[in-house]
N, C-alpha and C positions, 0 to 999 in steps of 0.2 A: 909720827903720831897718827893715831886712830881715827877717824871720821867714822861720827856715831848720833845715829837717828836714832830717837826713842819717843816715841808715839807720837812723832810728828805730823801735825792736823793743820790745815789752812782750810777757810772759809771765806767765799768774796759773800760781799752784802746782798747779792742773787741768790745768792743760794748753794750755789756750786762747791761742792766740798774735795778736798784730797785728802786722802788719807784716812785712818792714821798710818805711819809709815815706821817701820821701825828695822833700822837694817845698822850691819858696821862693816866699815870699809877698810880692809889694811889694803896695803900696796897692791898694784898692777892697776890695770885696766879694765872698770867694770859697763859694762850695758845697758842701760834702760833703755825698753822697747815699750812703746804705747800707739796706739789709735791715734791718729789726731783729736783736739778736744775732751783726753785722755786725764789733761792736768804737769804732763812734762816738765812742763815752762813754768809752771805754777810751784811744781815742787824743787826743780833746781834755783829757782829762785830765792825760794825759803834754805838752801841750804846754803847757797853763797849771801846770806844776810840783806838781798835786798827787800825781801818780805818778811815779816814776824809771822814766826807760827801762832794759830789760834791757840793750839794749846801744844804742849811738847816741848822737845828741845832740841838743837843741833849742837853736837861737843865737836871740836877739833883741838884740843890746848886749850882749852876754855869755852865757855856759852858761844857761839858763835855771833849772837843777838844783844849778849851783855857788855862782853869782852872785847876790847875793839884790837887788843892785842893778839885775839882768835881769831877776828876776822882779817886778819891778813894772811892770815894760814890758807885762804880760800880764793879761787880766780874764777871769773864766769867768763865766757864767750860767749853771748847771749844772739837770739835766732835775729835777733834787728838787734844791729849796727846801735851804740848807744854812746860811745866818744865824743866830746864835742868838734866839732866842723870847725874849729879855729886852728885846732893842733895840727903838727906838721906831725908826720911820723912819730920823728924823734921825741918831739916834743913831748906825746901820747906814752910812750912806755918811759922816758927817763921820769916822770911825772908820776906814773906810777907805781915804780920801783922808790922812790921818795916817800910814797903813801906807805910805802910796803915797809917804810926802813932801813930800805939798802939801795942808798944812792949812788951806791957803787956800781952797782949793777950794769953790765953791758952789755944789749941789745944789739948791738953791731954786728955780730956774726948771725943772729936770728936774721936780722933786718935783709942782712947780705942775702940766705938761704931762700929768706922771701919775694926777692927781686922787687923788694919797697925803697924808692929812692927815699934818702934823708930827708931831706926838706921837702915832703910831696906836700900840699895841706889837704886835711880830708877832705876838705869841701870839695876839692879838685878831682876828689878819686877815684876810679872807676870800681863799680862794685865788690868784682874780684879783689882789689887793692884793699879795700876799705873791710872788707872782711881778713883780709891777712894781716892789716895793721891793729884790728881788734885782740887778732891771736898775738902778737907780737906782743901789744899792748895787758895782757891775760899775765905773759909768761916773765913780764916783769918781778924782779926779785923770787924767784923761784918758791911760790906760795907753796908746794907741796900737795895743794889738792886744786887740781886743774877740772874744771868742768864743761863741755863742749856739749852746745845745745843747736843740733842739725848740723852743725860746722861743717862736715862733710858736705853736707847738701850745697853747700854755698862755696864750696873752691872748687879753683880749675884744676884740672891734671895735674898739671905740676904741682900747686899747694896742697891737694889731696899725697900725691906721693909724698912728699917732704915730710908733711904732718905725721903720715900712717910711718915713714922712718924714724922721726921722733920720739912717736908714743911705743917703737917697739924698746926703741933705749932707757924709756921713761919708767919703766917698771917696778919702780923704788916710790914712784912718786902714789900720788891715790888718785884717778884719773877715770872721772865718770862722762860718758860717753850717751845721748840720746840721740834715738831716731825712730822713726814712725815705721821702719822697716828695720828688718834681721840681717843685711849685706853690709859687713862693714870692710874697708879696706886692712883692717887689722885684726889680729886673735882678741877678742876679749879674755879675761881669764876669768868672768863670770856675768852670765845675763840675767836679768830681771826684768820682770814685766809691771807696768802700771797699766789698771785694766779701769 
């Protein structure tokens, strides 16, 4: 299914505006490059449903804002850690593959890949760990529109290689990609800029 922006506008109560944004996404791996203080985080936001656009809309299978059954279509990695500190690993994606509808779902060979023991708890985790248990915790129930905000920035070698092997397989999936700079470990198959 499609991922489709259509004069998607946020506004914080400052003043600071994004948008309007109007783009559609099919499959592979797309781009956004921005400035810092650009709006990035502000419009991945609004499109994995944790912000209401001001005015517009995000479709995936439905309103992604209306439809709670659209919003599972959508996963964020967001640039700060946002899990709670109680969860053990596991606990983190089988939790959210629940949320997602498919509690079938097994994380196990992810978790393997990411050298995250099972029962770590985040509280306990070290950076690097806590950022690969977010990813883990993203690719829960295989949402289809995967969204990675800096994620690069924040693994180590190893999770960077893994991830960039991933998302070369992943190309079926729709899989939006930011970063403040143009180097990514992977081909995107299209970039765009927020300016």
């Amino acid at each position: 299914m499609e991922l489709i922006l259509d004069e998607v506008r946020f506004v914080w109560p400052g003043g600071f505006a994004v948008g309007p944004v109007s783009r559609r996404f099919g499959a592979g791996v797309h781009h956004l490059v921005g400035s810092n203080g650009s709006g990035k985080t502000t419009l991945l936001r609004v499109i994995a449903g944790a912000l209401r656009p001001t005015s517009g809309s995000v479709q995936c299978g439905g309103d992604v804002h209306r439809d709670p059954r659209a919003r599972v279509n959508v996963a964020l990695v967001p640039a700060q850690p946002d899990l709670p500190d109680f969860f053990t690993v596991d606990e983190a994606w089988s939790t959210l593959a629940g949320l997602r509808g498919a509690p079938e779902w097994d994380g196990g060979p992810y978790r393997d890949a990411l050298d995250l023991p099972a029962d770590l708890s985040l509280r306990h985790a070290s950076s690097g760990q806590r950022r690969r248990a977010e990813l883990l915790a993203a690719l829960a129930g295989d949402p289809g529109v995967l969204i990675l905000d800096e994620t690069f920035a924040f693994l180590d070698t190893h999770g960077r290689e893994v991830l960039a092997g991933w998302l070369d397989s992943w190309r079926s999936w729709r899989v939006i990609l930011a970063s403040h700079h143009g180097a990514l470990p992977v081909t995107p198959d299209s970039t765009w800029a927020l300016t």
